[in-house]
C-alpha positions as CSV (number, residue, x, y, z in Angstrom):
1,X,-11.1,26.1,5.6
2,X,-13.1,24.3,8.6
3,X,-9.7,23.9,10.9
4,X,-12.0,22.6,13.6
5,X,-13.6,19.7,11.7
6,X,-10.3,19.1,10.6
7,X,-8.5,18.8,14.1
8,X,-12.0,16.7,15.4
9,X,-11.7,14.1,12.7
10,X,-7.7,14.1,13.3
11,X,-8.3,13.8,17.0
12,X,-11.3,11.1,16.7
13,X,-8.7,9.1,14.2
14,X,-6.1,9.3,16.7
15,X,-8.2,7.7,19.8
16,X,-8.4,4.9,16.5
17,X,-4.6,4.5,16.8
18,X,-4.6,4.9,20.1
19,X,-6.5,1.9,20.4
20,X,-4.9,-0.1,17.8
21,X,-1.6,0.4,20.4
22,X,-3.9,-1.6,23.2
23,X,-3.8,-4.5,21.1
24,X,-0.1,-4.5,20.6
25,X,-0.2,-4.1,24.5
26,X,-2.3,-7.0,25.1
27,X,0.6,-9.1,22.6
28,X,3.5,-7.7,24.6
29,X,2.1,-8.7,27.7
30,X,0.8,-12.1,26.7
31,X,4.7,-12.3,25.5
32,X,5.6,-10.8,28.2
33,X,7.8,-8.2,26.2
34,X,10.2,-5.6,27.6
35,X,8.0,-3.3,25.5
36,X,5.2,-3.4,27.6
37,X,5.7,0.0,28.8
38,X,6.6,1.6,25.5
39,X,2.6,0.6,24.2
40,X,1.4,1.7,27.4
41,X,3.1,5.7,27.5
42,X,2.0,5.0,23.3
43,X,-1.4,4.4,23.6
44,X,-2.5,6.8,26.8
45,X,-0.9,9.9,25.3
46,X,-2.4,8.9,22.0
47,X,-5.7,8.2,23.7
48,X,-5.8,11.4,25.5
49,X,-4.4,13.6,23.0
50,X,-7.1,12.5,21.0
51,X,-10.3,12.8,23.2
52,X,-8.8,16.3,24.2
53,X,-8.9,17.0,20.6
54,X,-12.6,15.7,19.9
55,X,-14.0,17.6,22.8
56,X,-12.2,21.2,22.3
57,X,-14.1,20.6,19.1
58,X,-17.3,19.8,19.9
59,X,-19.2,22.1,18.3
60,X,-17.7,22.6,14.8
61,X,-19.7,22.3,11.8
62,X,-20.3,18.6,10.9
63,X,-20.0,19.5,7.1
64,X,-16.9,18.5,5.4
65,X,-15.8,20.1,1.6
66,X,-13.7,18.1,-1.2
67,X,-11.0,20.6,0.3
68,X,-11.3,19.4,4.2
69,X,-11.0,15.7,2.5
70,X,-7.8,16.5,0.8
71,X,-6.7,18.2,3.6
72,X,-7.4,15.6,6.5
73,X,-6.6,12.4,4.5
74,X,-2.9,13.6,3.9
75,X,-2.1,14.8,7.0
76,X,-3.6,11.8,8.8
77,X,-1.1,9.4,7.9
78,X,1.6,12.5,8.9
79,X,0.2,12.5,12.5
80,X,-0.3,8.9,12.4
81,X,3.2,8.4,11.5
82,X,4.5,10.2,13.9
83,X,2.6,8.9,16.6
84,X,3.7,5.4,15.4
85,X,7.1,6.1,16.3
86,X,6.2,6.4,19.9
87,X,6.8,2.3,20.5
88,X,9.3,2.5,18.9
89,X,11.2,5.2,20.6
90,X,10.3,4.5,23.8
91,X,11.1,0.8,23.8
92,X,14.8,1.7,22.3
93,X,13.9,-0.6,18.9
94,X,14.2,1.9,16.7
95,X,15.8,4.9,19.0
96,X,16.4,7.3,16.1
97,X,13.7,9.7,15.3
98,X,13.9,9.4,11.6
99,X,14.5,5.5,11.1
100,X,11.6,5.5,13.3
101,X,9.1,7.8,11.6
102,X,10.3,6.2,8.2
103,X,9.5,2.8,9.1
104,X,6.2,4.0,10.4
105,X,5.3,5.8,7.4
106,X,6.4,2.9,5.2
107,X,4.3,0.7,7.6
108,X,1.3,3.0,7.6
109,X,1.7,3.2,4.0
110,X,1.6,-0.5,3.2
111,X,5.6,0.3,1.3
112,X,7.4,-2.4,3.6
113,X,10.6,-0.8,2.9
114,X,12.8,-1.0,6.1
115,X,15.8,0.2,8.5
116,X,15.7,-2.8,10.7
117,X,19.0,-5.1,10.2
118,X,18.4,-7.8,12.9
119,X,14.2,-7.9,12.8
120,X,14.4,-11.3,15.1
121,X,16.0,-9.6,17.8
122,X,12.6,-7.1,18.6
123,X,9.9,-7.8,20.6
124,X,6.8,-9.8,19.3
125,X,4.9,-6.6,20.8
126,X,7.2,-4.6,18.5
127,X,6.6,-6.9,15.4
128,X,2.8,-7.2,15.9
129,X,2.3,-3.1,15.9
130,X,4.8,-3.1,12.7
131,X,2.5,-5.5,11.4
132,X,-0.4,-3.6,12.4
133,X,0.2,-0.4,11.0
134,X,0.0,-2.2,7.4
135,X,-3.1,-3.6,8.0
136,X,-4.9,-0.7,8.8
137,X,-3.1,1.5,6.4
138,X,-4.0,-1.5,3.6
139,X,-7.4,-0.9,3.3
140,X,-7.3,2.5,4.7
141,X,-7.4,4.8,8.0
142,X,-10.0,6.5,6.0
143,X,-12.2,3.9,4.7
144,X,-12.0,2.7,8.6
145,X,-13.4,6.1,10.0
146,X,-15.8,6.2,7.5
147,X,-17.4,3.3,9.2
148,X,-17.8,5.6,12.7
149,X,-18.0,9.3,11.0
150,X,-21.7,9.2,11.1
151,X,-22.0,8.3,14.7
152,X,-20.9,11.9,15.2
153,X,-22.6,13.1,12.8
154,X,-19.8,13.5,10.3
155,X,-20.2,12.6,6.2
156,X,-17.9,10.8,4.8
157,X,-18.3,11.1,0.8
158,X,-15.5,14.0,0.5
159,X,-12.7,11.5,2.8
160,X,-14.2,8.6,0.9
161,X,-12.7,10.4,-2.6
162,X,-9.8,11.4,-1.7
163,X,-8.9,8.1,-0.1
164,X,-10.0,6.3,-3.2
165,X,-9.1,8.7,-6.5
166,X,-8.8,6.2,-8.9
167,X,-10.4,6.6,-12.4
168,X,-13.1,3.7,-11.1
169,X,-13.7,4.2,-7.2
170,X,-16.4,1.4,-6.5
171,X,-19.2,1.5,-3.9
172,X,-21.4,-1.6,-3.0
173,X,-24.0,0.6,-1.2
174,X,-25.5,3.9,-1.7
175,X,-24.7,4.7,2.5
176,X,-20.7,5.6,2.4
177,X,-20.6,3.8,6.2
178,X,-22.2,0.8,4.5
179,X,-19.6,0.5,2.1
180,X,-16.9,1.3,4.3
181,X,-17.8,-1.8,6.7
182,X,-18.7,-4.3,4.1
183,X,-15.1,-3.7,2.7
184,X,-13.4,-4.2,5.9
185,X,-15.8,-7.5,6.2
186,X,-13.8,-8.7,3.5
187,X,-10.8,-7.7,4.5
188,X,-11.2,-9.5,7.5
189,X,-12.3,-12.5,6.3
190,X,-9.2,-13.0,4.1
191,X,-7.0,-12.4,6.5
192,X,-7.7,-14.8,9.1
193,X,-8.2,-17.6,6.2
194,X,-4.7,-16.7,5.6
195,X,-3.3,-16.5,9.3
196,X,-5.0,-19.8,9.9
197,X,-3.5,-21.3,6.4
198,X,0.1,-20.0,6.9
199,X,-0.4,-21.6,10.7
200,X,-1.6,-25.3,9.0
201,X,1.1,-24.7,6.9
202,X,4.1,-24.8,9.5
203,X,4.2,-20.9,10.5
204,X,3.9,-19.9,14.9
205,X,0.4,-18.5,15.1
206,X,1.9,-15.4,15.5
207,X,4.3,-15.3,12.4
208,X,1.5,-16.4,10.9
209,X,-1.0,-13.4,11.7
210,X,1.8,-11.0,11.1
211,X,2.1,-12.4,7.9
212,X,-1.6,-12.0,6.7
213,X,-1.9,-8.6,8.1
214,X,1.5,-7.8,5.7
215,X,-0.3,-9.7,3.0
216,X,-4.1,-8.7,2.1
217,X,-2.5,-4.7,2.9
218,X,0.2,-5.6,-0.1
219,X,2.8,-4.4,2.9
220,X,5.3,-7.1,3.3
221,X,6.7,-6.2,6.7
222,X,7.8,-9.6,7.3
223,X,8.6,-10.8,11.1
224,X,11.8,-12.5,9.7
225,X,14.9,-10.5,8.4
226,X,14.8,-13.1,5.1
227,X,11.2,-12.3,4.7
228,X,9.2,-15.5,3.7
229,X,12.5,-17.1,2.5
230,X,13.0,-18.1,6.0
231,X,10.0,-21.2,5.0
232,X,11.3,-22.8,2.1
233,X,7.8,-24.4,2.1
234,X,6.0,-24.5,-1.2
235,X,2.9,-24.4,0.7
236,X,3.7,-21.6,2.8
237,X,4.5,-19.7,-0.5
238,X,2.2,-20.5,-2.7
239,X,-0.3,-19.1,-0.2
240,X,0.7,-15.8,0.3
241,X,0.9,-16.1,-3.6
242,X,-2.3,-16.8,-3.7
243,X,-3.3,-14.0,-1.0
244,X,-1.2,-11.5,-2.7
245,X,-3.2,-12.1,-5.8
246,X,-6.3,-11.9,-3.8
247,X,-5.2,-8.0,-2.4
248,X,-4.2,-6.8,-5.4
249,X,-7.8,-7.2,-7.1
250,X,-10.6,-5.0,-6.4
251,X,-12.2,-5.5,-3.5
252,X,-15.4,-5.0,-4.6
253,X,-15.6,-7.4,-7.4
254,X,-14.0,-9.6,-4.7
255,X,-17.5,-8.8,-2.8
256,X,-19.3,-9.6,-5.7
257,X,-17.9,-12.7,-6.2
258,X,-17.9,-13.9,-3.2
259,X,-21.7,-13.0,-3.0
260,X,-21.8,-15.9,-6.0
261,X,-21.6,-13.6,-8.8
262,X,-18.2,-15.3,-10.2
263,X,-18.6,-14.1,-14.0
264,X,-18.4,-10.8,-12.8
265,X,-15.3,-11.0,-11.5
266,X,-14.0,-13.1,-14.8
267,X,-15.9,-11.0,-17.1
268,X,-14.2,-7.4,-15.6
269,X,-11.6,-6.2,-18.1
270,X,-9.1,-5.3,-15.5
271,X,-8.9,-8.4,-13.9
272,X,-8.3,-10.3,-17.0
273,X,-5.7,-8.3,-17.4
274,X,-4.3,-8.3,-14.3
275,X,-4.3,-12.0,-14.9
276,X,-2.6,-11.6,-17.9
277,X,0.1,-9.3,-16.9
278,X,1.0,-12.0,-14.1
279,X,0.8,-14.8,-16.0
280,X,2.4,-13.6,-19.1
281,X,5.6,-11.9,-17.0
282,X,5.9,-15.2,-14.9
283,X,6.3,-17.1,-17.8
284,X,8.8,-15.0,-19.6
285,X,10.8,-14.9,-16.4
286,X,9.9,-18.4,-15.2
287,X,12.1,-19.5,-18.8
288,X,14.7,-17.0,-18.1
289,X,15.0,-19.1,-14.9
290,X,15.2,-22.4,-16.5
291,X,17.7,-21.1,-19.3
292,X,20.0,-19.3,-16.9
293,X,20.2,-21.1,-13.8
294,X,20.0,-24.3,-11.9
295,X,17.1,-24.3,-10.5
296,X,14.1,-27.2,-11.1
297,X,11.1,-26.8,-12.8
298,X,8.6,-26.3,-10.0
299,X,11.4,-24.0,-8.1
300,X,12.0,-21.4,-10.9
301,X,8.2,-21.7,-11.7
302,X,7.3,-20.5,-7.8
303,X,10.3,-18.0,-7.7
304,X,9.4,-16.3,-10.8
305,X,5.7,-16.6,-9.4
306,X,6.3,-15.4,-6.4
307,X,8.3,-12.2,-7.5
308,X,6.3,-11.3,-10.5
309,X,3.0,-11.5,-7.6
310,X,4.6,-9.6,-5.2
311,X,5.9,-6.7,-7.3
312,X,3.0,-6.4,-9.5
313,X,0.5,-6.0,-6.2
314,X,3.6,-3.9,-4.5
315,X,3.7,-6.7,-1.3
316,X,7.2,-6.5,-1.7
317,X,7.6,-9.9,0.2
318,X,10.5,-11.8,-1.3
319,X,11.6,-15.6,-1.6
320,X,15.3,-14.9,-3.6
321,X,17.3,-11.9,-4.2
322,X,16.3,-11.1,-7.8
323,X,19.6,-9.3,-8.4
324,X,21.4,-12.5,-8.6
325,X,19.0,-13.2,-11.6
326,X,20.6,-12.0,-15.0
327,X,19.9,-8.5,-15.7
328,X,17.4,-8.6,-17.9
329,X,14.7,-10.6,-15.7
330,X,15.3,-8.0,-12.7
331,X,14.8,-5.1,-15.4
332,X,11.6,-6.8,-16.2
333,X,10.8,-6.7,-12.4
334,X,11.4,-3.4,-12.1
335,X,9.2,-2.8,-15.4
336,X,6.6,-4.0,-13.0
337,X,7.2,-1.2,-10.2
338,X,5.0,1.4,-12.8
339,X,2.1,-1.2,-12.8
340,X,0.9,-1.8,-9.7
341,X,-2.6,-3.5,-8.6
342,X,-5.9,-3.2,-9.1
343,X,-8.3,0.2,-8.9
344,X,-10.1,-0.8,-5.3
345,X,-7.4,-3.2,-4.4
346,X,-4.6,-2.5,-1.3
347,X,-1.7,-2.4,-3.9
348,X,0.1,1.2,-4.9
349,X,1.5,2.3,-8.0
350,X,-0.1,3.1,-10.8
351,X,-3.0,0.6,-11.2
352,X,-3.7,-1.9,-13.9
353,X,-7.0,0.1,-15.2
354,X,-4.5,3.5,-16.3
355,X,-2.4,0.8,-18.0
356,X,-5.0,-0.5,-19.5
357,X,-6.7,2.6,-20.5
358,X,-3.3,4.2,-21.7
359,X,-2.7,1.2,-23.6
360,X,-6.2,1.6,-25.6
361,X,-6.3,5.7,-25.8
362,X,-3.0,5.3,-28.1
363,X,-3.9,2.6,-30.1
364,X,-7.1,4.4,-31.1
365,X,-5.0,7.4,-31.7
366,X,-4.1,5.2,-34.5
367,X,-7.3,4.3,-35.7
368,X,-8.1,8.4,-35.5
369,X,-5.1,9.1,-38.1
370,X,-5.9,7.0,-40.3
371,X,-9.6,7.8,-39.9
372,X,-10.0,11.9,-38.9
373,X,-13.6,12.3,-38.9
374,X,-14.5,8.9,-36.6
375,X,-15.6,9.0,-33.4
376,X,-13.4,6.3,-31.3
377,X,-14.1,6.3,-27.7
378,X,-12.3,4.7,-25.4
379,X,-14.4,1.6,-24.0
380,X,-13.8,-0.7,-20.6
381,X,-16.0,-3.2,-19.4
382,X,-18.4,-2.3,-23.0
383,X,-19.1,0.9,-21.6
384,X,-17.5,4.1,-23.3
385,X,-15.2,6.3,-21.0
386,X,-15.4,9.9,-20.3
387,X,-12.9,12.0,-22.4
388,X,-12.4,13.8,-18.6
389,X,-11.3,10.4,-16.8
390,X,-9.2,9.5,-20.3
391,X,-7.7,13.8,-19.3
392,X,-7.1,12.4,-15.7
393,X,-5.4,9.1,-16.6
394,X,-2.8,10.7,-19.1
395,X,-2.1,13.7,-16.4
396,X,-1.6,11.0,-13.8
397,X,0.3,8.8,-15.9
398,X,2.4,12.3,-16.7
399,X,2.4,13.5,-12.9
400,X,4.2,9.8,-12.4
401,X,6.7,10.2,-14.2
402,X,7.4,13.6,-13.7
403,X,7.8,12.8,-10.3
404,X,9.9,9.5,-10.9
405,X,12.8,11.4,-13.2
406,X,12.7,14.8,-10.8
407,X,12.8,12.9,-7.7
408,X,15.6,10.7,-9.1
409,X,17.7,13.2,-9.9
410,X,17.4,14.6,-6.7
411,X,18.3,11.4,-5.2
412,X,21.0,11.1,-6.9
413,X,22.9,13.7,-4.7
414,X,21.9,12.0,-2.1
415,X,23.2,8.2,-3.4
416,X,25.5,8.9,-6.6
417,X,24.8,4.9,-7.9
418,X,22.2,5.9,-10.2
419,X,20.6,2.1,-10.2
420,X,20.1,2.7,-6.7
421,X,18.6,6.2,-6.9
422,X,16.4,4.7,-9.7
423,X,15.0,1.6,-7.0
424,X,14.4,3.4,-4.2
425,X,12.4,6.1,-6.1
426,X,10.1,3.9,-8.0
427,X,9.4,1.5,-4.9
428,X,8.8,4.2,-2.6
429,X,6.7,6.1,-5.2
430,X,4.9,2.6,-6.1
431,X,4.8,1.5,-2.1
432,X,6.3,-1.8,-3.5
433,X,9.6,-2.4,-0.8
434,X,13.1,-3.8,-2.3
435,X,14.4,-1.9,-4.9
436,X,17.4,-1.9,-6.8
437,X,21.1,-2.0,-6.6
438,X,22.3,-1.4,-2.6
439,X,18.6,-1.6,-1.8
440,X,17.8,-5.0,-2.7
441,X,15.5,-7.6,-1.3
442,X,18.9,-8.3,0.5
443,X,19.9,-5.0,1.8
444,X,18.0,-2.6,4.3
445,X,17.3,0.8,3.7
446,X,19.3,1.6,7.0
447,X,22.4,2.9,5.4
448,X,20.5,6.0,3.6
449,X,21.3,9.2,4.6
450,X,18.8,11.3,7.3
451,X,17.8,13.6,4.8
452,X,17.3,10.6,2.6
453,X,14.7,8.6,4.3
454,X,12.8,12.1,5.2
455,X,12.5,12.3,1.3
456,X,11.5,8.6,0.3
457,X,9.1,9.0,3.0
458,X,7.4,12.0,1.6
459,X,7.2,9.9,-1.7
460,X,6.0,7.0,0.2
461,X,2.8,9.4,0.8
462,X,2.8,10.8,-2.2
463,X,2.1,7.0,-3.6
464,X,0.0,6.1,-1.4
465,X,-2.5,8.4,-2.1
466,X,-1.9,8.3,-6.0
467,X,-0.3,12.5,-6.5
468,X,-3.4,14.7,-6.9
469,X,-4.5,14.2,-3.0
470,X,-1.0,15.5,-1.9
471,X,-0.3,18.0,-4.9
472,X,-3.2,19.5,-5.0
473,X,-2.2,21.4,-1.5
474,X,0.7,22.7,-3.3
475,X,-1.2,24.6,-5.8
476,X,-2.0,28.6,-4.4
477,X,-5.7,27.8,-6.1
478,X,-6.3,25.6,-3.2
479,X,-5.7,27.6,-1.0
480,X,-7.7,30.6,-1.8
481,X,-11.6,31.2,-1.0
């Protein structure tokens, strides 16, 4: 194991934060923020704790192995959760050493789950770096570095995998770096449509860029303690609907499309159905609305939008408390905690191409009973899939669940209301945000215990980077030469 290109990478992604804490600083001041201070100690010690780090290791081999990835990618969003708290200890926001690291990591992990009971009462400093760490944990530290790696004469193929281990990982250029900045292009360009859509649309300029950055990074750190039921604007909502939608597909066909190649985007199999899994759960739900409530037409329709969008991409914005809804439309919410977005998109959880894939494998196990001696491959987008990624989808799909029950369980000693235990498993696991009984869309995550949030955290990375990147360092294999 190359420790020094390990520590280098860490330190060069630190001077990244440390950077990214200037621009919070230039926000406080222009607000003139008591937590002016706070981003200034922040950023210098990240800054030079960083540069120390790059130049001790100046001379390490520029080589990095599939076991380096694995190995820097998790622990960067460890050290750069814990240098997140920094603001927000030193300002006196978030005082408490494990609120604070938990609402980093579920910042820097794009979960959105949060401690914070009076979010209006903080700094617009504050907010802005809480908004912040979603957006560059959305499309990924990693994917960011890999932009610079090569200035230093670093590759970036082995962080590059373990950032992105889906079944499909998608590049638009043979050069890694290429890739890496024609992604955050897009990125980019989507979120200041939004911020300057939401801002037409009745939203401060500022709420309004916190809102995008929480939006195309399928976050949904919100600068309001109602989230975006504070703007009871159809407008206003049925944009972030529309930019939720828009981070939850792959980025790449996004790219494609965008480049004027829209039939490839409405010809890929897992958009269409992507499509169809929000459009068909909206309208179940969207009728549950009309049968069982009071709500108008276009009301229930944008609710049941809005949720079904914002679960299925794990934003975890919310417009309504869905628990209020009867029973059986929430249980079809949480149904769509296990889905999750897009391969190549910002969202967590399981992605739509396993479900899809899992959904094909058995019903050509089927066809193969009833016919022994056929060949049946699997086949997405006309193009028959490797038994080994078909192997990698089922023990993923396996490792997910294992890890669902077990980790339940285990939180069940922690909160004995099982519904609860159930809700904050899955949306940490899934990075979605609400969950279920006392962790609503209404309720905080404050009144967990320590021990608690140090364990939805862990799950919160575990999610993020979709099991095998994190697990994998548990095995003794991994560790041997």
């Amino acid at each position: 194991m190359n420790f020094r290109i390990i520590i280098r990478i860490l330190g060069f992604l630190l001077i990244v934060e440390g950077v990214a804490m200037l621009l919070a600083l230039a926000v406080a001041l222009f607000y003139g923020g008591s937590d002016v201070p706070a981003f200034v100690f922040s950023s210098l010690l990240s800054l030079f704790i960083g540069t120390i780090a790059v130049l001790t290791t100046s001379h390490s081999p520029r080589q990095i192995t599939k076991r380096e990835g694995f190995v820097i990618v998790t622990l960067v969003w460890v050290v750069f959760s814990f240098f997140g708290t920094l603001p927000y200890l030193v300002s006196g926001s978030i005082p408490n050493l494990t609120n604070a690291f938990f609402e980093t990591m579920s910042g820097f992990t794009t979960t959105g789950s949060t401690i914070l009971n009076d979010i209006e009462a903080l700094p617009n400093g504050i907010l802005f770096w809480r908004s912040l760490t979603h957006w560059l944990g959305g499309m990924g530290i990693i994917v960011l570095s890999l932009a610079f790696l090569p200035l230093f004469g670093i590759g970036g193929i082995q962080l590059f995998l373990a950032e992105v281990p889906g079944p499909t990982p998608d590049k638009l250029s043979p050069k890694i770096q290429q890739t890496a900045i024609r992604l955050w292009g897009i990125y980019i360009l989507f979120t200041a449509i939004e911020a300057l859509l939401l801002w037409m649309g009745g939203m401060s300029l500022f709420d309004g860029v916190c809102h995008a950055f929480a939006t195309m990074a399928t976050g949904g750190f919100s600068t309001k303690q109602a989230s975006v039921a504070f703007w009871p604007s159809p407008f206003i909502q049925y944009v972030i609907i529309f930019f939720m939608f828009l981070a939850g597909t792959n980025f790449s066909l996004l790219y494609v499309a965008l480049k004027g190649n829209l039939k490839r985007l409405f010809h890929d199999e897992e958009f269409k159905y992507y499509l169809l899994f929000v459009l068909g759960f909206t309208i179940i739900i969207f009728s549950g609305l009309l049968i069982t409530t009071t709500l108008g037409v276009e009301q229930a329709f944008r609710d049941a939008l809005f949720q079904v969008v914002s679960v299925i991409t794990t934003t975890g914005f919310a417009t309504t408390d869905y628990l209020v809804w009867k029973p059986v439309l929430y249980v079809l919410l949480f149904a769509l905690f296990f889905f999750g977005g897009s391969a190549g998109s910002t969202g967590g959880g399981i992605k739509i191409v396993r479900i899809v894939m899992l959904l094909k494998n058995s019903y050509y196990e089927l066809r193969r009973i009833i016919h022994p001696n056929a060949v049946i491959p699997v086949r997405f987008n006309k193009h028959s899939v490797d038994a080994k990624i078909i192997t990698n989808v089922l023990a993923f799909f396996m490792f997910y669940l294992l890890v669902f029950f077990v980790s339940t369980i285990l939180f069940v000693f922690i909160d004995p209301d099982l519904e609860s235990a159930m809700g904050a498993v899955a949306t940490c696991l899934g990075n979605i945000g609400p969950g279920l009984g006392n962790l609503g869309p209404a309720v905080t995550f404050d009144h967990v215990a320590p021990v608690g949030k140090w364990f939805l955290s862990f799950l919160m990375l575990l999610g993020r980077l979709e099991l095998f990147t994190v697990l994998v360092l548990f095995t003794p294999a991994f560790w041997k030469e």
